[in-house]
Legacy VTK file of the C-alpha trace (Angstrom):
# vtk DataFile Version 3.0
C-alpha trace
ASCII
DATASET POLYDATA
POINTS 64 float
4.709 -11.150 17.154
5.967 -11.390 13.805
9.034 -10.745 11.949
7.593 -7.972 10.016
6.242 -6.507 13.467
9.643 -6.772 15.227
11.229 -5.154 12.154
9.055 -1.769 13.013
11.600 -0.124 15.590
14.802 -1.481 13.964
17.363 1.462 13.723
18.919 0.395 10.400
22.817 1.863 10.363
24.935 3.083 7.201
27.927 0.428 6.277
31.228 2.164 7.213
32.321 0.444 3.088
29.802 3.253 2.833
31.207 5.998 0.622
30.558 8.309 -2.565
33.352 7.061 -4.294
31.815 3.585 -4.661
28.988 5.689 -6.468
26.441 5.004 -3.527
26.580 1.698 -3.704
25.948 0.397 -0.074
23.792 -1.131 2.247
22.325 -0.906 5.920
22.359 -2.824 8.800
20.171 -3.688 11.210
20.919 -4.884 14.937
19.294 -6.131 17.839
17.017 -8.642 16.155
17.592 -12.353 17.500
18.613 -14.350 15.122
18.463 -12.174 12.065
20.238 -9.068 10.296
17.857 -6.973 8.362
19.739 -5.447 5.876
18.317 -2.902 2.516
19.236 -0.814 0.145
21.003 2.445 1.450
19.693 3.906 -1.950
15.806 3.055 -1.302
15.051 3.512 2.631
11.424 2.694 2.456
12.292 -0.047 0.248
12.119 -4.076 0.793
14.427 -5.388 3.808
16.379 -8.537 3.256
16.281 -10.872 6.121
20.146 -12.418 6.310
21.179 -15.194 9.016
23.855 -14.311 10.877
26.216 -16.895 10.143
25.637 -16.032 6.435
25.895 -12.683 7.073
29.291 -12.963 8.891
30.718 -15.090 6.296
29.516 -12.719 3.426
31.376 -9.481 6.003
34.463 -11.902 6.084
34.717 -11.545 2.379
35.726 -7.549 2.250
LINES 1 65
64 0 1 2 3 4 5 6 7 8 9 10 11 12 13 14 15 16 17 18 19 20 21 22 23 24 25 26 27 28 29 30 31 32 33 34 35 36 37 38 39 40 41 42 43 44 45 46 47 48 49 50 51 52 53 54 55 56 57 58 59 60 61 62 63
């Protein structure tokens, strides 16, 4: 299987920084996919998915 394949049945979920006062701006999140965290573009939902490691994705979280 590849990582595109396994990305098929991820249920990508809005950020809860998610609001329209930050004009839109905001991403989703992806779960339950070992050792990545698909994340896109809340904006475009058929558009590319960014594959983040974890530990990169928890430090960037730690930042807000």
């Amino acid at each position: 299987m590849t990582l595109a394949n396994s990305l098929t049945n991820v249920v990508l979920r809005t950020s809860s920084f998610s609001s329209s006062s930050n004009g839109g701006n905001c991403v989703e999140v992806g779960a339950g996919c070992p050792g990545v965290v698909p994340v896109r573009d809340s904006k475009r939902p058929g558009g590319p998915v960014v594959i983040v490691a974890p530990g990169a994705w928890a430090r960037f979280v730690r930042q807000f």
